[in-house]
C-alpha atoms as a printed R data frame, in Angstrom:
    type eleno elety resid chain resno       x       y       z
1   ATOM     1    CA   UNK     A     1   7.558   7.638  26.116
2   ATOM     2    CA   UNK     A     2   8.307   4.235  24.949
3   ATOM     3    CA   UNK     A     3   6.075   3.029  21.984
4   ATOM     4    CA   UNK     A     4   5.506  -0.243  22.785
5   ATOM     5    CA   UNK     A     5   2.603  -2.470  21.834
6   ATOM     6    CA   UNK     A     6   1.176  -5.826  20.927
7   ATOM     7    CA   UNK     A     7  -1.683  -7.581  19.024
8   ATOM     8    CA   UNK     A     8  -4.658  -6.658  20.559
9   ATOM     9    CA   UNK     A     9  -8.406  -8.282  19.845
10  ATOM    10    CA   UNK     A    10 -11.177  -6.425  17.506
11  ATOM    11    CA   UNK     A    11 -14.910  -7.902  18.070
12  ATOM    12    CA   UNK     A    12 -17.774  -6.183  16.286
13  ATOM    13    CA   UNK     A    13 -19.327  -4.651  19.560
14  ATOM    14    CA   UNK     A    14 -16.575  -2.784  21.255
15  ATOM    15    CA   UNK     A    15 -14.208  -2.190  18.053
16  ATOM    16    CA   UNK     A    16 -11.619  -0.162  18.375
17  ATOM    17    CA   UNK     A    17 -12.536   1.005  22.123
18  ATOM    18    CA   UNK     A    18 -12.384  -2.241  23.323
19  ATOM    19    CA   UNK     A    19  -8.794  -2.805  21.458
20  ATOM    20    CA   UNK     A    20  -7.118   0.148  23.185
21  ATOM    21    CA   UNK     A    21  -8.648  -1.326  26.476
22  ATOM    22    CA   UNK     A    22  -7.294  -4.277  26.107
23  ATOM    23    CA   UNK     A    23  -4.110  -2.451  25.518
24  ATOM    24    CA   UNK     A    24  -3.860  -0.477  28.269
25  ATOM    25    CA   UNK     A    25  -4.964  -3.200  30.228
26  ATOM    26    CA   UNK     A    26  -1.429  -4.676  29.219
27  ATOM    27    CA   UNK     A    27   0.543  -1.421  29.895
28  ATOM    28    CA   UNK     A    28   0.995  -1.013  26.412
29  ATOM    29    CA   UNK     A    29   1.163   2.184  24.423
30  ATOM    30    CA   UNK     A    30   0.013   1.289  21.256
31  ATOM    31    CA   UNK     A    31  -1.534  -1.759  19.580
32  ATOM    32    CA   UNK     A    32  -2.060  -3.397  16.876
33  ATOM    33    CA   UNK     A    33  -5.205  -5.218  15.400
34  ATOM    34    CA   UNK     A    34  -7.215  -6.948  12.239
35  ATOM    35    CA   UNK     A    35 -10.703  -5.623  11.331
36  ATOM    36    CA   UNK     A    36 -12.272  -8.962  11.384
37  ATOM    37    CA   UNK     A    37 -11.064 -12.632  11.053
38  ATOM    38    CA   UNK     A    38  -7.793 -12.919   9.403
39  ATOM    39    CA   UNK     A    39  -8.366 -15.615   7.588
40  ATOM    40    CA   UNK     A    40 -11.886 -15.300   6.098
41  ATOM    41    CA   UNK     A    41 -14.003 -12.196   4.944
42  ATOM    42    CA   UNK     A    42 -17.012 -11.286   7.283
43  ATOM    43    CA   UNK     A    43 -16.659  -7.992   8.429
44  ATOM    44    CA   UNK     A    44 -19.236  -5.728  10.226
45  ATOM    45    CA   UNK     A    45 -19.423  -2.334   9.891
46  ATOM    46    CA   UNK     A    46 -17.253   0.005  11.866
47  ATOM    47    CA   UNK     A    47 -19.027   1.823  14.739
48  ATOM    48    CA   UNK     A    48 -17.595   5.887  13.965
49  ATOM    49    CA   UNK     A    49 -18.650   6.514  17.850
50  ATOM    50    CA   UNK     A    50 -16.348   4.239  19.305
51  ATOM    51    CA   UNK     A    51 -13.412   5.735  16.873
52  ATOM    52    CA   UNK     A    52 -14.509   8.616  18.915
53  ATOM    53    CA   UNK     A    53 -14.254   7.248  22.157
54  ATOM    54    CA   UNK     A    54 -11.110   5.827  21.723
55  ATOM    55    CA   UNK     A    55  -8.799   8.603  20.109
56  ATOM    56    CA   UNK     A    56 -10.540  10.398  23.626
57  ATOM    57    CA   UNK     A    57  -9.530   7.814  25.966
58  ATOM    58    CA   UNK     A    58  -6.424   7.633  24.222
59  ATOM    59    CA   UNK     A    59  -5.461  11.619  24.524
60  ATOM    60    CA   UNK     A    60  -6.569  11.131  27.932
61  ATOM    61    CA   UNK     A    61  -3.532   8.940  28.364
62  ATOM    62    CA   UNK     A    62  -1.308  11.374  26.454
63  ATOM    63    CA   UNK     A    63  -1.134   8.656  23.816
64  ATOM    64    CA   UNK     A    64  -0.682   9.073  20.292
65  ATOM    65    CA   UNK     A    65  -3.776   7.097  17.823
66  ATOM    66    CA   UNK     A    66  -1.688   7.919  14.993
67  ATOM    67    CA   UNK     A    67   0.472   5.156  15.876
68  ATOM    68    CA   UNK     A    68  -2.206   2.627  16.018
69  ATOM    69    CA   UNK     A    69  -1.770   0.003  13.584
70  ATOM    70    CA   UNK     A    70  -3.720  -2.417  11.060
71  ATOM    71    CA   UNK     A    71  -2.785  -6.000  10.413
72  ATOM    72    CA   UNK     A    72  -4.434  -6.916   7.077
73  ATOM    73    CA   UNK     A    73  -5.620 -10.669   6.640
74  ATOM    74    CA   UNK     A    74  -3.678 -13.651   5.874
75  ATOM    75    CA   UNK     A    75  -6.363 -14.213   2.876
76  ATOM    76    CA   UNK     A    76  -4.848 -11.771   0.823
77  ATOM    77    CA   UNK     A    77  -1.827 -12.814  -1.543
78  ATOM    78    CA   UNK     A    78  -0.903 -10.166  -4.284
79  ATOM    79    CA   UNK     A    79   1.638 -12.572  -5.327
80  ATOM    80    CA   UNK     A    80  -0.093 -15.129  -7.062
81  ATOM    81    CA   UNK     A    81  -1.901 -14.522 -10.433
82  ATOM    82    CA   UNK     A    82  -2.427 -18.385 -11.406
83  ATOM    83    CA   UNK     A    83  -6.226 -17.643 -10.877
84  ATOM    84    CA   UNK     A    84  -7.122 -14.057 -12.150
85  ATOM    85    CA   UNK     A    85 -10.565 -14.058 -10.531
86  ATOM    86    CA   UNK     A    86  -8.963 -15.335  -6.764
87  ATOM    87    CA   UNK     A    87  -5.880 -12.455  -7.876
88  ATOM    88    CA   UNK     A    88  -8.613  -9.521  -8.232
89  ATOM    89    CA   UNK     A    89 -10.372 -10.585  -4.865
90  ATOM    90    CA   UNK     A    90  -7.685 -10.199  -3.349
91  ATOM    91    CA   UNK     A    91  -7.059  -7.083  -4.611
92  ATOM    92    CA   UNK     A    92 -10.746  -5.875  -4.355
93  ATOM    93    CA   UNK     A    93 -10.924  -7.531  -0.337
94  ATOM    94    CA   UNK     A    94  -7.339  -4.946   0.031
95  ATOM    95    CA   UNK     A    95  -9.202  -2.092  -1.045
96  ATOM    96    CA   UNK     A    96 -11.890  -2.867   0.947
97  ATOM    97    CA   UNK     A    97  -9.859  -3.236   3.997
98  ATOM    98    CA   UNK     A    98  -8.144   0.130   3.586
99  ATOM    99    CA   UNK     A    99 -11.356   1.997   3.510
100 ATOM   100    CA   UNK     A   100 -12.246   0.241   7.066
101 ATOM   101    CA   UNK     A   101  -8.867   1.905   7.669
102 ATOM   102    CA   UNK     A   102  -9.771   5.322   6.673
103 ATOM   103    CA   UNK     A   103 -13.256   4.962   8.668
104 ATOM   104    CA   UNK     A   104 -11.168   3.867  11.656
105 ATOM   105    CA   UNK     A   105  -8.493   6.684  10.828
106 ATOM   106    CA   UNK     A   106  -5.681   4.078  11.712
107 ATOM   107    CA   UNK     A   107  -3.898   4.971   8.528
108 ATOM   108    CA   UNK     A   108  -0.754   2.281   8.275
109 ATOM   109    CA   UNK     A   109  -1.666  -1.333   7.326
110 ATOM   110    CA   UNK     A   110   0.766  -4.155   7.708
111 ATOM   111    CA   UNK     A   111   0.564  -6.599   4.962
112 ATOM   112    CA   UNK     A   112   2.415  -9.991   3.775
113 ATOM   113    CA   UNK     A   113   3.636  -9.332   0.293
114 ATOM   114    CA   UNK     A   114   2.305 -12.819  -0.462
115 ATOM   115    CA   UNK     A   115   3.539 -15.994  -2.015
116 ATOM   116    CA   UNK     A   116   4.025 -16.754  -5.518
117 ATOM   117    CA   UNK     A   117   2.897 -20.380  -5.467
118 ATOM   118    CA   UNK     A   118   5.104 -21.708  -8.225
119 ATOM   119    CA   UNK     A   119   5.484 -18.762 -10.713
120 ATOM   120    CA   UNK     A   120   8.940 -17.589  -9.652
121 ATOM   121    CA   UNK     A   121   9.818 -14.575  -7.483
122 ATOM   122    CA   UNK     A   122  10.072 -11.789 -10.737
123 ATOM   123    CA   UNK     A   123   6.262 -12.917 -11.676
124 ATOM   124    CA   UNK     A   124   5.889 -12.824  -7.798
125 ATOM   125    CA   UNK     A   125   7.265  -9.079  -7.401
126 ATOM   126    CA   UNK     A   126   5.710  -7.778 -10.544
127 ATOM   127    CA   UNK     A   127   2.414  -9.191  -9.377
128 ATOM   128    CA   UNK     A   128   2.606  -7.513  -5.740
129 ATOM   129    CA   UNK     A   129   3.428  -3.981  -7.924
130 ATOM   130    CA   UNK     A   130   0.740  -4.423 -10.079
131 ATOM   131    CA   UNK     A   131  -1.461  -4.911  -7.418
132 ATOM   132    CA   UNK     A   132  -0.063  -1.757  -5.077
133 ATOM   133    CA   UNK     A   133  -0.542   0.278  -7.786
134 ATOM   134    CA   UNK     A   134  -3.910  -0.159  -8.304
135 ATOM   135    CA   UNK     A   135  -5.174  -0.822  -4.736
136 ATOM   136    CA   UNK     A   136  -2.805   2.778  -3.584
137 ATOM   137    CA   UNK     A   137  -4.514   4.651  -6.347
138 ATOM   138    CA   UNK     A   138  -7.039   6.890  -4.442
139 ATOM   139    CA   UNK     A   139  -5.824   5.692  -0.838
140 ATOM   140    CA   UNK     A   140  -5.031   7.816   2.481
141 ATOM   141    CA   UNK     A   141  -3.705   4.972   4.098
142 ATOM   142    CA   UNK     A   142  -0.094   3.647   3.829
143 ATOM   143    CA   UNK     A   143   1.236  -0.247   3.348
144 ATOM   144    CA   UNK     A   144   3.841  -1.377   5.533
145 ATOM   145    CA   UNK     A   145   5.173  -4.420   3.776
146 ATOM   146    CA   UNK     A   146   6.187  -7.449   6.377
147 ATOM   147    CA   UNK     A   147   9.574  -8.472   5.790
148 ATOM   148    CA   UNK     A   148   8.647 -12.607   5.694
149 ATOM   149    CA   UNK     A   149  10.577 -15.354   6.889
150 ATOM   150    CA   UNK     A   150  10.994 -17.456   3.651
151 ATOM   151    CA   UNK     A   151   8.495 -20.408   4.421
152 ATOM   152    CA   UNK     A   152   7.508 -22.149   1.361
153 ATOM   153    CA   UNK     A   153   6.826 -19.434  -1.589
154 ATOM   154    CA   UNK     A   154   6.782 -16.525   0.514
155 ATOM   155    CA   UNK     A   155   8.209 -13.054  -0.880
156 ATOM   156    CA   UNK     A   156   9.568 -10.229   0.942
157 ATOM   157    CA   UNK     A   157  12.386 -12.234   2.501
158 ATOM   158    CA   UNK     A   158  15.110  -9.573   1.813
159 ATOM   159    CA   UNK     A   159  15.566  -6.060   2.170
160 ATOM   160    CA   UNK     A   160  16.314  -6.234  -1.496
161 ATOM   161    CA   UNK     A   161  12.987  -7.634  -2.275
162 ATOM   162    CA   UNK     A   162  11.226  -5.288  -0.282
163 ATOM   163    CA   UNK     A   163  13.169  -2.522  -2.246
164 ATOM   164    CA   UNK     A   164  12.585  -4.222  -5.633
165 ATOM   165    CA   UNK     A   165   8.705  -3.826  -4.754
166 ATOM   166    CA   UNK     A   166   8.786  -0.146  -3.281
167 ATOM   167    CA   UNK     A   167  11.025   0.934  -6.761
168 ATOM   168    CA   UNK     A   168   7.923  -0.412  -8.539
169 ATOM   169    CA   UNK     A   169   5.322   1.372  -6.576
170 ATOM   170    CA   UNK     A   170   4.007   4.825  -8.060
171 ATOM   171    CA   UNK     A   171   2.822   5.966  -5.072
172 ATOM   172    CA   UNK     A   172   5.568   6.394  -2.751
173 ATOM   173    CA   UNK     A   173   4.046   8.162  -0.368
174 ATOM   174    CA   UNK     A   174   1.879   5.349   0.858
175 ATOM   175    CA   UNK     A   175   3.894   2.450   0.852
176 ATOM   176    CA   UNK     A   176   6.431   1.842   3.884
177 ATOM   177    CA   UNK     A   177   8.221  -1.627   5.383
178 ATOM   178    CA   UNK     A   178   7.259  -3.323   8.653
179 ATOM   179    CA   UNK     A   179  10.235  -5.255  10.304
180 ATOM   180    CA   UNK     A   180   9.719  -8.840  12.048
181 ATOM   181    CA   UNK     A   181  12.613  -9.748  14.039
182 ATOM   182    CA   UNK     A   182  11.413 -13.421  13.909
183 ATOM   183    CA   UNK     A   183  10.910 -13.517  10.224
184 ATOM   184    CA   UNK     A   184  14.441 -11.432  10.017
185 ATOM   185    CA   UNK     A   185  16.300 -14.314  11.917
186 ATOM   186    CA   UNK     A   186  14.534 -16.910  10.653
187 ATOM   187    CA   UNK     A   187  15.303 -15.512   6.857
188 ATOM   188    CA   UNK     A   188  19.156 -15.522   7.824
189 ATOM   189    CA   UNK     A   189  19.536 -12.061   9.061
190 ATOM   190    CA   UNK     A   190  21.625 -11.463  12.286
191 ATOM   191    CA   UNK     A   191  19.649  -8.920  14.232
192 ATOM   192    CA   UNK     A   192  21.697  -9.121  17.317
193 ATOM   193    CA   UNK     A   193  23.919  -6.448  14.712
194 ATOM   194    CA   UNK     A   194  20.217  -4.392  14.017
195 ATOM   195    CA   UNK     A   195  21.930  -1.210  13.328
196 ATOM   196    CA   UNK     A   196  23.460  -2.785  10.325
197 ATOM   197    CA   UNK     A   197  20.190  -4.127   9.196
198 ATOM   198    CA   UNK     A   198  18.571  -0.289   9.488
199 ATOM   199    CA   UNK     A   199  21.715   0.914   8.043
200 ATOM   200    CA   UNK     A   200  21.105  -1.303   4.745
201 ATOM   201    CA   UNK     A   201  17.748  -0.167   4.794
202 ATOM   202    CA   UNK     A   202  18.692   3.392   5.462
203 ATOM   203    CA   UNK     A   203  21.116   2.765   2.088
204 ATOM   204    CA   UNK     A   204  18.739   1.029   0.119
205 ATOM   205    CA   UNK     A   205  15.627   2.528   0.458
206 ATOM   206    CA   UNK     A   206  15.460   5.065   3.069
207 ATOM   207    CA   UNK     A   207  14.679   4.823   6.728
208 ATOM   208    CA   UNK     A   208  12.029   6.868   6.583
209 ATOM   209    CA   UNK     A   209   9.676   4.238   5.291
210 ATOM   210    CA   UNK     A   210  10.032   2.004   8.129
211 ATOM   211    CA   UNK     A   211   6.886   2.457  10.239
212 ATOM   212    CA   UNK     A   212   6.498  -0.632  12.520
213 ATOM   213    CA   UNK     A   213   8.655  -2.927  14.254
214 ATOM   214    CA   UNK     A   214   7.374  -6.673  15.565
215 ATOM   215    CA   UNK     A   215   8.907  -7.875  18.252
216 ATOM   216    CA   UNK     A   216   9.122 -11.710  18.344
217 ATOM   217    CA   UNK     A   217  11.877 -13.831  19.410
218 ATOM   218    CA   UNK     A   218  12.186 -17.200  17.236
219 ATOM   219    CA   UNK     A   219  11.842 -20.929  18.447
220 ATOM   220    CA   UNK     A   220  14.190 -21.051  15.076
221 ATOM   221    CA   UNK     A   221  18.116 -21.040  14.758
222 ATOM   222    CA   UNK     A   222  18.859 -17.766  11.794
223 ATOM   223    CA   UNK     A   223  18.268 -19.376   8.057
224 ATOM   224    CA   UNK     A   224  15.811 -21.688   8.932
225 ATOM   225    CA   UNK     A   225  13.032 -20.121   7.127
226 ATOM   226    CA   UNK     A   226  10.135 -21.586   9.218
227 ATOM   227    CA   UNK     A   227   8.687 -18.393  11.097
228 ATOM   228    CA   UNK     A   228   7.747 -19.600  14.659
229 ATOM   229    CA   UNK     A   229   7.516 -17.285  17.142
230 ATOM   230    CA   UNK     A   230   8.678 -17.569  20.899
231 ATOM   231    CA   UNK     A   231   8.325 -15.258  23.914
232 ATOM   232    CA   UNK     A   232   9.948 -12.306  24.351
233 ATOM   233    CA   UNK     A   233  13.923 -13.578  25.268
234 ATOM   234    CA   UNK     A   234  13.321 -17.401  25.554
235 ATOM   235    CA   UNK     A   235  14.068 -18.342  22.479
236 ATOM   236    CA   UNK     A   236  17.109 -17.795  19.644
237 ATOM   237    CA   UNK     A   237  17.389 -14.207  19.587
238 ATOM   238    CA   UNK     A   238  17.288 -13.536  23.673
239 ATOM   239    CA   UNK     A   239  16.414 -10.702  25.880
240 ATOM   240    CA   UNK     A   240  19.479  -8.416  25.173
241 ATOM   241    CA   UNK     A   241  19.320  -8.224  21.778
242 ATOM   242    CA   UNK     A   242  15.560  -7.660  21.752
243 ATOM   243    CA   UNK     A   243  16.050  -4.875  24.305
244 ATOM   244    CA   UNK     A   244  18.038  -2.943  22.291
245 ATOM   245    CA   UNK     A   245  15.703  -3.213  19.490
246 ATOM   246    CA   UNK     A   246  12.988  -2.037  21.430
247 ATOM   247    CA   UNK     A   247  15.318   0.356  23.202
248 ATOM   248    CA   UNK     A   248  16.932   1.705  19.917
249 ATOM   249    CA   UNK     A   249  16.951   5.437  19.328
250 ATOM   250    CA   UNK     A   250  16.643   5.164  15.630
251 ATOM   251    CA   UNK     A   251  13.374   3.282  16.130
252 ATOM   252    CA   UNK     A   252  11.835   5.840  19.291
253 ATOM   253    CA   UNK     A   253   8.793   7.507  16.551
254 ATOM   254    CA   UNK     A   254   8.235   3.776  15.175
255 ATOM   255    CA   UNK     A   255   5.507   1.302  16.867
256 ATOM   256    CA   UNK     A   256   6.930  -1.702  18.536
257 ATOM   257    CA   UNK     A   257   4.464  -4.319  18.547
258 ATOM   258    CA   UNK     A   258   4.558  -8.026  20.293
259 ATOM   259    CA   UNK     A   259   3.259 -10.900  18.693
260 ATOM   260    CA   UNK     A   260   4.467 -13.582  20.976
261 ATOM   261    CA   UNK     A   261   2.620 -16.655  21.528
262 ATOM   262    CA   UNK     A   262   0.291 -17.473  24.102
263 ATOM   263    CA   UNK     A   263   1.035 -18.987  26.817
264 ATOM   264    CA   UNK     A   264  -1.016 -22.796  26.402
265 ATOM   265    CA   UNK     A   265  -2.490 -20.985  23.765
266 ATOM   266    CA   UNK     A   266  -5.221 -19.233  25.818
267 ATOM   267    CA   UNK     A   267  -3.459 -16.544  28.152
268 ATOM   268    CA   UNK     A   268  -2.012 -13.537  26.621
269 ATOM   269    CA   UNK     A   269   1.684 -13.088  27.900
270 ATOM   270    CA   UNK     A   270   2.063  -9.316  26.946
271 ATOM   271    CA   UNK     A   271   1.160  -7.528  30.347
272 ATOM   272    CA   UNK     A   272   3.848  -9.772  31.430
273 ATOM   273    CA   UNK     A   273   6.087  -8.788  28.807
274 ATOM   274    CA   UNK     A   274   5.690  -5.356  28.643
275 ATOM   275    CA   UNK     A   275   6.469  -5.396  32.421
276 ATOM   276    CA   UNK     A   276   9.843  -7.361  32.017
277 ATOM   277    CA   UNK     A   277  10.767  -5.322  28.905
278 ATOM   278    CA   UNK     A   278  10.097  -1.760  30.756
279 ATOM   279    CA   UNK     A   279  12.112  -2.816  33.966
280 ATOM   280    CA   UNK     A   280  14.842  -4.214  31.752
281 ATOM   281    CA   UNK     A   281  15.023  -7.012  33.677
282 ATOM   282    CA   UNK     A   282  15.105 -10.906  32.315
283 ATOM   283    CA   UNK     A   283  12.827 -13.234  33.941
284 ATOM   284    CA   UNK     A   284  13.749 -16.695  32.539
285 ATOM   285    CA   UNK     A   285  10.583 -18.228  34.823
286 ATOM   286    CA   UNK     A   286   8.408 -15.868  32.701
287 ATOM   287    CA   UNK     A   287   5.434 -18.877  31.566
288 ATOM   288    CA   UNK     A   288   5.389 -20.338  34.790
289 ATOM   289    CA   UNK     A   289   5.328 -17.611  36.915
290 ATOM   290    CA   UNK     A   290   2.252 -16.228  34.152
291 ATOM   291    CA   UNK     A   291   1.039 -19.717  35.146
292 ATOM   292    CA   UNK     A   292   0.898 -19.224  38.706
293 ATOM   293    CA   UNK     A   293  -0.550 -15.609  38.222
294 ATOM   294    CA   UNK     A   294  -3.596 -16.866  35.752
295 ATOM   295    CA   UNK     A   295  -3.738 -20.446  36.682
């Protein structure tokens, strides 16, 4: 079965019932989520019954929940230690969102290393260690660290630095990478060639910490470090070599999850998606004819 995905919604009544719904609804096979508002800190308590319900549903499809993923919030930068108290709630919010994780049992977390906001990437890296190793202490749930684009500060551009970080990290068993094909263009990297890309990784730190995959094309030429994602095959990147990232047998136990925008920023294009990307075929009318079908 093809695991294929996208960014599904989380709201405090239906949780994570209502997220696989909305997921299915899209033909997906897995999904991926935040426990509350990325960019700010309310968050209600997690409802253990619909946990329940969903890993039910979910069997009932002959899906697997372990492949279910987190997204934690943009607040959280690991990076920056200019202002200890901001640097430890960040750290403390982290810990707190892995423990919604455990309640959930979604047990892999995708997080932006962070940005290092002027103190240079080695203060940056060391930082984002420091930080791992104390939020990984006593956690069941495992990190997948988002290869970034480059924009501004941002670490995590290169496989190197993602390396760098993992080296650093005691616990090894709970740490992992999450690939963005946007952020990979946009930071210079040519995944058209992706077997070369897993083959670094393979080299450098081991393929068996890869555990998710976004797919995003980029409205971006490669190098242009400005992370802005486009529909699945209309922008730089294209269809093909999308397909055969999603279609890759090294990548067949790893969630692939969409993040594409919506379309006029209110429709979701992923049932849409999904569709074109499991028929293999290219629709290059793919946001008008969602137009005509929503509209």
């Amino acid at each position: 079965m093809l695991l294929l995905g996208c960014h599904v919604n989380f709201n405090k009544d239906s949780q994570v019932l209502g997220s696989l719904e909305q997921a299915l609804s899209y033909g997906a096979t897995t999904f991926m989520f935040y426990t509350g508002a990325p960019q700010n800190t309310v968050r209600g308590k997690i409802k253990l019954d619909k946990v329940e319900e969903a890993k039910a549903l979910m069997k009932d499809y002959s899906l697997d929940y372990s492949k279910v993923v987190v997204h934690a919030p943009y607040i959280i930068n690991l990076a920056n230690s200019k202002d200890q108290e901001k640097y430890q709630f960040s750290i403390d919010f982290l810990k707190q969102e892995l423990k919604r994780c455990e309640e959930l049992e979604v047990f892999q977390i995708v997080l932006h290393p962070g940005s290092h906001i002027g103190l240079g990437r080695d203060v940056g890296i060391q930082n984002i260690i420091n930080a791992l190793n104390e939020v990984l202490q006593d956690s069941k749930v495992t990190i997948l660290l988002e290869t970034m684009a480059g924009k501004g500060t941002e670490l995590g551009v290169s496989i190197d630095d993602i390396k760098e970080i993992i080296d650093g990290v005691h616990h090894k068993k709970h740490i992992g990478i999450c690939l963005d094909t946007c952020h990979l263009n946009d930071a210079g990297y040519d995944v058209s060639h992706f077997d070369e890309i897993l083959d670094e990784i393979d080299e450098k730190i081991g393929l068996s910490f890869l555990g998710c995959v976004h797919i995003n094309d980029s409205k971006n030429p490669r190098e242009s470090h400005k992370d802005r994602h486009e529909n699945f095959g209309l922008g730089t990147i294209g269809f093909h070599s999308l397909l055969d990232i999603v279609y890759n047998k090294r990548l067949d136990d790893v969630p692939k999850i969409l993040e594409t925008p919506y379309v006029d920023r209110e429709f979701p294009p992923y049932r849409y998606e999904i569709e074109m990307i499991k028929k293999r075929e290219f629709d290059e009318n793919l946001i008008e004819n969602i137009k005509k079908q929503v509209l």
